[in-house]
C-alpha positions in Angstrom: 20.0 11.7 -18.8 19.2 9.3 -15.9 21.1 6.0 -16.3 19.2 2.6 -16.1 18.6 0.9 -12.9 20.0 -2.5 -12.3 18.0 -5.4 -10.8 19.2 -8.8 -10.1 17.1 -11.5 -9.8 18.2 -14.7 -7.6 17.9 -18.4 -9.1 16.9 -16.5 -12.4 13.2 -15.8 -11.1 10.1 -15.3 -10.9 9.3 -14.4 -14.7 7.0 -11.4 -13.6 9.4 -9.7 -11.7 11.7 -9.4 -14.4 8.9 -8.6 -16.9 7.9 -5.9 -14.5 11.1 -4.4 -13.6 11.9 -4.2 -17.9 8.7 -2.5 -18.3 9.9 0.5 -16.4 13.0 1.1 -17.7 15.4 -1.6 -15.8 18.7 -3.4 -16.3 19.2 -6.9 -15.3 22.3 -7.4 -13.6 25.3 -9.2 -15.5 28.5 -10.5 -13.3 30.5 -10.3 -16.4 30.0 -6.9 -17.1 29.4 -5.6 -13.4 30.8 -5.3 -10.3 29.7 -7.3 -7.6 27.7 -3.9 -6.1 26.6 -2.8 -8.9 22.8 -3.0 -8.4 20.0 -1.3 -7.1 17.4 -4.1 -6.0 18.0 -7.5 -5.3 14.6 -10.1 -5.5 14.9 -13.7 -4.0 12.3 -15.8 -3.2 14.1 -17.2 -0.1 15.7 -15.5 2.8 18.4 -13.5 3.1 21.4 -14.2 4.9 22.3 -12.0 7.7 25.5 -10.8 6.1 23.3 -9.3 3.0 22.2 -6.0 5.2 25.2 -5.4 6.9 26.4 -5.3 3.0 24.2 -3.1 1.9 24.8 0.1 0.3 22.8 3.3 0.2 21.5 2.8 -3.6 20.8 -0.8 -2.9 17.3 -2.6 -1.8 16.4 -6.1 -0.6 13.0 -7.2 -0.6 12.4 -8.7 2.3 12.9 -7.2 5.6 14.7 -9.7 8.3 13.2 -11.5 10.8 9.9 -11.8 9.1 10.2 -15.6 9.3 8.5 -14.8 12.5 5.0 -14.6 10.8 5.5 -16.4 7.5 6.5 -20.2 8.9 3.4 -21.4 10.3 5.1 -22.8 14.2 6.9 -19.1 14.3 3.8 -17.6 14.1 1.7 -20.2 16.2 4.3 -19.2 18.8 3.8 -15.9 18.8 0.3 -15.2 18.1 -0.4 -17.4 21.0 2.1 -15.1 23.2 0.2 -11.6 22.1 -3.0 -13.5 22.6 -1.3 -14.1 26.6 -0.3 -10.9 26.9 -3.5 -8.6 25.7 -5.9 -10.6 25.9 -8.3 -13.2 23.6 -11.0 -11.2 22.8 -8.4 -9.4 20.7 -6.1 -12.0 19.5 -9.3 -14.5 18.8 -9.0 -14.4 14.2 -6.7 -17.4 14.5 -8.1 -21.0 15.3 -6.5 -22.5 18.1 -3.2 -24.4 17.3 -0.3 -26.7 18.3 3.0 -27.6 17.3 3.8 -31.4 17.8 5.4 -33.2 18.3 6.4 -30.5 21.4 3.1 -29.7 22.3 0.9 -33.0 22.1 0.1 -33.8 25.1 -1.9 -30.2 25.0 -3.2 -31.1 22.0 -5.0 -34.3 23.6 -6.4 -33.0 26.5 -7.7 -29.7 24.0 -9.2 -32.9 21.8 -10.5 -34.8 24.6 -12.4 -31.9 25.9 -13.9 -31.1 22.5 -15.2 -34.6 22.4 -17.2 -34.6 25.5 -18.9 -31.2 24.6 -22.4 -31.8 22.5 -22.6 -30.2 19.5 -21.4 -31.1 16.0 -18.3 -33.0 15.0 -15.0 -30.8 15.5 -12.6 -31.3 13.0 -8.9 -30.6 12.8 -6.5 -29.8 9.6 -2.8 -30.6 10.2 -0.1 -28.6 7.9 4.1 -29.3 7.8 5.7 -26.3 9.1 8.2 -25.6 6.6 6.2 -26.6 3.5 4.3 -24.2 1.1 1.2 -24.4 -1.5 -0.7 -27.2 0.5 2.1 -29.8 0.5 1.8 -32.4 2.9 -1.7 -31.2 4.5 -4.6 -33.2 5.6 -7.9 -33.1 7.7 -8.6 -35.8 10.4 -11.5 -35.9 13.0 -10.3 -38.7 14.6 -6.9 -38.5 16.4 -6.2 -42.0 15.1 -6.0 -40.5 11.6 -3.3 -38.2 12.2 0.1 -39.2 11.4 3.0 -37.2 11.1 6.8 -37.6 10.2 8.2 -34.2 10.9 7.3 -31.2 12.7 3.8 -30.5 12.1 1.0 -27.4 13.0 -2.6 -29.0 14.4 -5.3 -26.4 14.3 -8.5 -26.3 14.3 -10.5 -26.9 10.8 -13.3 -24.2 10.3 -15.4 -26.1 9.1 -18.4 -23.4 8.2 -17.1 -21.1 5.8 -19.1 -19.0 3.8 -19.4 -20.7 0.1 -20.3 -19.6 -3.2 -22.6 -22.1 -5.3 -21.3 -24.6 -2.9 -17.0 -23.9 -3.2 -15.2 -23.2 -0.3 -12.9 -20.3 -1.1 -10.2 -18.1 0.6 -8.9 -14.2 0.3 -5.6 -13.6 -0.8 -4.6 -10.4 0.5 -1.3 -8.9 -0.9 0.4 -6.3 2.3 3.4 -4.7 1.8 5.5 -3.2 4.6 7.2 -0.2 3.8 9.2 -0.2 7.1 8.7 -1.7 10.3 10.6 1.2 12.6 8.4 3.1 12.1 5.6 0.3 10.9 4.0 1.8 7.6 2.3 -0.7 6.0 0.1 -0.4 2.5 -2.9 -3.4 1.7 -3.6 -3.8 -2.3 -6.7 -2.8 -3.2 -7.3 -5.8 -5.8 -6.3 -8.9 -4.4 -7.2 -12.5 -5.1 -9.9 -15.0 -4.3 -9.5 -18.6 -4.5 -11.5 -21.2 -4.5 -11.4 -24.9 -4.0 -13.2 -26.9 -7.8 -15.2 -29.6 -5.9 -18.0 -28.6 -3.8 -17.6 -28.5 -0.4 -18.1 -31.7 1.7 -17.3 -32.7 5.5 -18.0 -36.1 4.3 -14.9 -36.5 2.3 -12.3 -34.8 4.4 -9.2 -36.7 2.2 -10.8 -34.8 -1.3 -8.5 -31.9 -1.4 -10.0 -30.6 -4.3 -12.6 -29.6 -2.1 -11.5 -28.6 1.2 -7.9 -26.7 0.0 -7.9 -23.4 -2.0 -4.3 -23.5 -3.3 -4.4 -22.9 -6.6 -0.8 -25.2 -7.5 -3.6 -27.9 -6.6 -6.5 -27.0 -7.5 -5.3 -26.7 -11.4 -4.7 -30.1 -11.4 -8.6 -30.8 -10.5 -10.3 -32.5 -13.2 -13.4 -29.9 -12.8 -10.7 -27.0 -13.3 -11.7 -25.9 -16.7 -15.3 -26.7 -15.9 -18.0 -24.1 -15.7 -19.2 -24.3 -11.3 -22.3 -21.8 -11.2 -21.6 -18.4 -9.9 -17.9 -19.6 -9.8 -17.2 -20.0 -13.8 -14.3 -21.6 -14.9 -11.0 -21.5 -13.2 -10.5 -21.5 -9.7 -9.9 -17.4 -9.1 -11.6 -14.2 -8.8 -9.9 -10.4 -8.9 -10.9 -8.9 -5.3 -13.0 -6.4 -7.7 -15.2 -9.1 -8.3 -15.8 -10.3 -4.9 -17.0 -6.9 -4.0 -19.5 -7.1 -6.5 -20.8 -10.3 -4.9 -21.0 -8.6 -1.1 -22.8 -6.1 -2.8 -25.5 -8.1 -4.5 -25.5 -10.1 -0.9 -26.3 -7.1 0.6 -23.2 -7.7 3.1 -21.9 -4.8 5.5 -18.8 -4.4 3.9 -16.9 -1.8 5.8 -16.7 -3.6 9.0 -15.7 -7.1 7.0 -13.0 -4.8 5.8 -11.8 -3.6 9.0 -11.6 -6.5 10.4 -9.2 -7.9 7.9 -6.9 -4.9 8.6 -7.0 -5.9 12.3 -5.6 -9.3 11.2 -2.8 -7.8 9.3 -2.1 -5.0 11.3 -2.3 -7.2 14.9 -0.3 -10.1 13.4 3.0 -7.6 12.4 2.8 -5.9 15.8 3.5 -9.4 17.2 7.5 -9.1 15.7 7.3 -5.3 14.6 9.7 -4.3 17.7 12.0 -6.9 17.2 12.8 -6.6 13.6 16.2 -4.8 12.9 15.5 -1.4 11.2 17.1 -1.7 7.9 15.3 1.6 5.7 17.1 -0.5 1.9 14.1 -2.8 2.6 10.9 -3.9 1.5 8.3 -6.6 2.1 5.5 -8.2 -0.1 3.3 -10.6 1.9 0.5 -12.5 1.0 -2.4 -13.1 3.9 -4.9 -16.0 3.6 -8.2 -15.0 5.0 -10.9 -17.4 5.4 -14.5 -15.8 6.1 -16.9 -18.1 8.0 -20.5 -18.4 7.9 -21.1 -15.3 10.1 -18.6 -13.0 8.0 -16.0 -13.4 10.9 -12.4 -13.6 9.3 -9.8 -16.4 9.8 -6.0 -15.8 9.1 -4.8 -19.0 7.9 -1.3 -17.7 6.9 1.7 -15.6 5.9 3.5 -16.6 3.2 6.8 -15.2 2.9 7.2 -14.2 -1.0 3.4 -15.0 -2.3 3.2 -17.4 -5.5 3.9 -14.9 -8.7 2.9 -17.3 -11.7 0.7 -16.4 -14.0 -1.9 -19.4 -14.2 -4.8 -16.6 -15.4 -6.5 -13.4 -16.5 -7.3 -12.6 -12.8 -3.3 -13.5 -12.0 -2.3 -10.9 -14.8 -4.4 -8.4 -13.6 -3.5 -8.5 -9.9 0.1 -9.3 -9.8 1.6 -7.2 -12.7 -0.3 -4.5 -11.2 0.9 -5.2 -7.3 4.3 -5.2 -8.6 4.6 -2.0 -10.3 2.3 -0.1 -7.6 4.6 -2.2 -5.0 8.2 -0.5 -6.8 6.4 2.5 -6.4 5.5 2.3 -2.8 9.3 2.0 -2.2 10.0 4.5 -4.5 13.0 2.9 -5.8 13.3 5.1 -8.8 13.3 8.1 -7.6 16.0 7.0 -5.2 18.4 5.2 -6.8 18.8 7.1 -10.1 22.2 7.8 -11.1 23.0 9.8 -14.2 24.1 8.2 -17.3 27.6 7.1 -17.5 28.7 7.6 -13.7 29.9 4.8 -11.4 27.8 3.8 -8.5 29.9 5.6 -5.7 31.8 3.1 -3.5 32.0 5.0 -0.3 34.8 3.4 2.2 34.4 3.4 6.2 37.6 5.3 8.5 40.0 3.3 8.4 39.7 4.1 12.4 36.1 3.0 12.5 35.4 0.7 15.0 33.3 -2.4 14.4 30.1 -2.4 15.9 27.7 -5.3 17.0 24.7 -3.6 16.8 21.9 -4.4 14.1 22.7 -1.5 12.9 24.0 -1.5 8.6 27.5 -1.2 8.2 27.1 2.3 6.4 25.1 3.4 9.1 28.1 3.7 10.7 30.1 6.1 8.7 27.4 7.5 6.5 23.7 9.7 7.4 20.9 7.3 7.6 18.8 7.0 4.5 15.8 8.7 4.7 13.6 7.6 1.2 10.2 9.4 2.2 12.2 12.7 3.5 13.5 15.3 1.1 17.0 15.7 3.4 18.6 15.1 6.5 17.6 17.5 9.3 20.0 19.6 11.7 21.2 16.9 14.6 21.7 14.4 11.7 25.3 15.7 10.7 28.4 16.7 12.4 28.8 20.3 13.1 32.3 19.9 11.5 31.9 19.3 8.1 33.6 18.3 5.1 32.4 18.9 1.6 31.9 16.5 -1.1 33.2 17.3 -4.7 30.2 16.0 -6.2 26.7 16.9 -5.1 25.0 14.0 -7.3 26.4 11.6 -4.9 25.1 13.2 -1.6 21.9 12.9 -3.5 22.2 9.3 -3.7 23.0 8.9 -0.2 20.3 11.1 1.2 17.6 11.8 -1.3 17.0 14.4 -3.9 16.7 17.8 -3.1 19.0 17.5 0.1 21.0 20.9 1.1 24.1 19.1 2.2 26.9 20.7 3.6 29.2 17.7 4.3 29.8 14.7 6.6 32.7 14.4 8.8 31.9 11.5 10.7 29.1 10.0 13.0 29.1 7.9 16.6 28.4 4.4 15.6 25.2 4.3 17.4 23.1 6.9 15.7 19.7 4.9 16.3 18.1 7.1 18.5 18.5 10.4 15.9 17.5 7.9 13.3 14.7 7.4 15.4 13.9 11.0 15.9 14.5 11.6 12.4 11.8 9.3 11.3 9.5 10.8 13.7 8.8 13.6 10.8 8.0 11.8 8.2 4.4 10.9 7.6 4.0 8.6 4.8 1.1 8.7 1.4 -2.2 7.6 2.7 -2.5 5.9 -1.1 -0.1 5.0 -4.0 -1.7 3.7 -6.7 -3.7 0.9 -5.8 -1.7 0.5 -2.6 -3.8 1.7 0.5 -1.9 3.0 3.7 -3.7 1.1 6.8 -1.2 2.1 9.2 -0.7 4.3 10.6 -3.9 5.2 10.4 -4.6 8.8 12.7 -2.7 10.5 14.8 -1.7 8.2 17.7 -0.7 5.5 16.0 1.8 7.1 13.8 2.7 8.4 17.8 2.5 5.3 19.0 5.0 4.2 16.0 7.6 6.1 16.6 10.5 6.0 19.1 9.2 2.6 21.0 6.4 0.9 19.2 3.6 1.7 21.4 1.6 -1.9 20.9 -1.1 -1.7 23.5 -2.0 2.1 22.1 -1.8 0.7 18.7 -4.5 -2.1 19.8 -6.8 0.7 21.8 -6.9 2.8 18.5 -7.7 -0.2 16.7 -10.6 -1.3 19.2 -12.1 2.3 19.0 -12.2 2.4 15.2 -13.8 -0.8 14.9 -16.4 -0.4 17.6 -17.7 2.7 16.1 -17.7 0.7 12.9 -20.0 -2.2 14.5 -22.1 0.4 16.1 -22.7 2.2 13.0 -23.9 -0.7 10.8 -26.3 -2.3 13.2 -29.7 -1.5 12.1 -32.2 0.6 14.3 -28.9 1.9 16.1 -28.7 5.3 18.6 -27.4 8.1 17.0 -24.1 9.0 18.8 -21.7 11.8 18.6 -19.1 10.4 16.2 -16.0 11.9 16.7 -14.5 9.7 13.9 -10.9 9.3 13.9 -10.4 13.1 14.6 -10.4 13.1 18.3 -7.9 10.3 17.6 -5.8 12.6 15.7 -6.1 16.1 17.7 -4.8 18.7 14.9 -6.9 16.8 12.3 -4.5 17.4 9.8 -4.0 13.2 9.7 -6.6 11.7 7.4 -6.4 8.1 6.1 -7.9 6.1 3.5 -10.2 3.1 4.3 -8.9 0.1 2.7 -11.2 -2.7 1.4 -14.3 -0.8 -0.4 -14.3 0.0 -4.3 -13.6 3.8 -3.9 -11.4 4.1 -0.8 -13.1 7.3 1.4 -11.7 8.6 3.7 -12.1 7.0 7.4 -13.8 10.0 8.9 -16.2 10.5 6.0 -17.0 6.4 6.2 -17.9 7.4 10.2 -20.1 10.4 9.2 -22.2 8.4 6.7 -22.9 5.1 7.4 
């Protein structure tokens, strides 16, 4: 019998993680009775420190990957959105609104404003958030530059100031992504996310009433119309994503291109720090995305947050979040892989005491021990010395490698082993679904190419292009029937399929080609 896994929770927190984690069977970690390793996931809110991966131990996991803070603090990703949009081009990287960071970048930020103002048209209106401040602390909309006033580091970006309302409430998506691994990039998009809305109808003539222009919901429960019934919108200030389906359909809205076009968001904004994240396979990451949809069904990112809100404020949290989280365990498949039978130690494997210290980003078991491989059933010849060295206990090779692994010992390894990690990876093609959990990348053939070795960005963005143009061909009315090749061609063998992520009943992409 299988002993329990052991989860430790930093600062105590959040409530559903532990609620989740108990549900399936797990320990919570106790210092008293442990050892300091003796755990098999480790949940914070914040960041890791540096020195937590190079710590890590095969049966251990970290949610968060490093280096996402590229993406999830708002300047970070300013920065580098605007350096992919330099590099291929705007009409790819045009779903953000224009942005600067002041104080550095002011004097761009007045000429941009000066040459709005002498352009006809209607007002333009900007919305000004603190970079290093979460659920819509410190955030405010001006139209005249006299009105903004800042003590601190700030982002100034342009306010969209047409979204698409329901019964008159602004209201944003929440979409839940988590990233399996970023070398190779794998990355699943929940099926039932969130929408939130703002509890005062919306009004350009009141830019300082937050309860109408923001979405958060650690503000808008403090509304006074909260509680209130708002037409279509009912009480509260959420909808499940199941819900907002059923709207687009009643709105006769196309969905499937909507829907690819908030993959492209999330799939374009990780390539911009996919190759410079540190491959660490004892990680995963849960990110929330905040769309915004405009008038004409074009979507906005607004954000990344880094560890997305999990309190329970209503029936629509309960029924996304507690689901997310169990479908997101299982995505990493962190109980299958870190099992240990009942009564045995977690195995404390020491480095040579010859063993040189490395500088690469590389873990410090990397260095002494096969790479862990969670998706593969064992390591592969050219992972392991030819001279070999057998263990006395075949449970713990499991634990280092993976069930099912035929093992024949481990002498030692060169200290940089990234490129047969790399070519080890190569093989492994991940679910296209698990539970709710879509897999949107890689998505045919040549991306999952394109993903391996040397992520392969400007493919990655072609294949993206192609999909999404046959998609916008496809629901025009009245439109020329064309050969469509679908995602096959893309894929050559067509033994790659992959799910399309966003309607009720995921299809597959091919079959969403043939029949539109």
């Amino acid at each position: 019998m299988a002993a329990s896994l052991v989860f430790r929770l930093h600062d105590r927190g959040p409530e559903v993680v532990r609620e989740v984690l108990l549900e399936r069977g797990w320990e919570e970690y106790d210092r008293r009775h442990r050892q300091d390793e003796d755990w098999n996931l480790y949940w914070r809110a914040s960041l890791f420190h540096k020195s937590d991966y190079y710590k890590l131990m095969p049966w251990q996991r970290l949610n968060h990957h490093p280096k996402t803070v590229g993406i999830t603090r708002k300047d970070f990703l300013t920065r580098n959105l605007r350096r992919m949009r330099t590099t291929f081009g705007a009409g790819v990287y045009d779903f953000s609104p224009i942005a600067f960071i002041l104080p550095n970048d002011y004097t761009r930020f007045l000429a941009e404003y000066n040459r709005q103002r002498m352009i006809p048209g209607p007002p333009i209106y900007w919305i000004c958030k603190p970079v290093d401040l979460s659920r819509g602390r410190g955030i405010f909309i001006f139209e005249d530059i006299k009105d903004l006033v800042y003590d601190s580091s700030v982002i100034v970006q342009r306010y969209i100031s047409n979204p698409i309302l329901i019964s008159g409430y602004k209201f944003d998506l929440r979409i839940y992504v988590c990233v399996k691994s970023f070398n190779p990039l794998t990355v699943y998009i929940h099926q039932e996310g969130l929408v939130r809305f703002a509890t005062e109808k919306y009004q350009l003539s009141h830019l300082g009433n937050l309860y109408s222009h923001l979405t958060n919901t650690s503000i808008n429960k403090f509304s006074p119309f909260y509680k209130t019934e708002k037409g279509k919108v009912g009480q509260g200030c959420k909808w499940t994503m199941s819900k907002f389906r059923h709207f687009l359909h009643c709105q006769e809205v196309s969905e499937l291109l909507l829907w690819q076009r908030i993959n492209n968001i999330v799939t374009l904004t990780l390539l911009a720090i996919a190759p410079s994240v540190p491959h660490f396979p004892n990680c995963v990451e849960l990110l929330g995305f905040d769309i915004l949809i405009d008038v004409k069904l074009k979507p906005w990112l607004l954000e990344v947050n880094f560890s997305p809100a999990l309190t329970l404020d209503c029936q629509a949290d309960i029924t996304v979040k507690k689901r997310k989280l169990h479908k997101c365990l299982k995505v990493n498949r962190s109980d299958a892989s870190m099992t240990l039978p009942q009564g045995e130690k977690l195995p404390l494997l020491k480095p040579e005491k010859r063993q040189k210290k490395s500088s690469g980003l590389i873990p410090r078991y990397h260095r002494y021990l096969p790479p862990v491989e969670i998706n593969k059933p064992g390591a592969k010849s050219g992972m392991v010395s030819a001279n070999t060295t057998t263990y006395s206990d075949n449970k713990s090779a499991d634990l280092i490698l993976g069930p099912r692994t035929k093992l024949t010992g481990v002498k030692k390894l060169p200290l940089n082993t990234a490129s047969s990690q790399t070519r080890e990876r190569g093989a492994a093609v991940p679910p296209p679904r698990v539970g709710d959990f879509i897999r949107t990348f890689p998505f045919n053939s040549a991306t999952l190419k394109a993903s391996q070795e040397i992520l392969d960005v400007r493919t990655v963005i072609q294949e993206l292009l192609k999909l999404t143009a046959k998609l916008s061909h496809c629901s025009r009315p009245n439109r020329r029937k064309i050969r469509l090749d679908g995602v096959r061609d893309s894929e050559g063998d067509g033994t790659f399929e992959s799910l399309f992520w966003g309607p009720k009943d995921p299809k597959l992409i091919s079959h969403c080609l043939q029949h539109l």
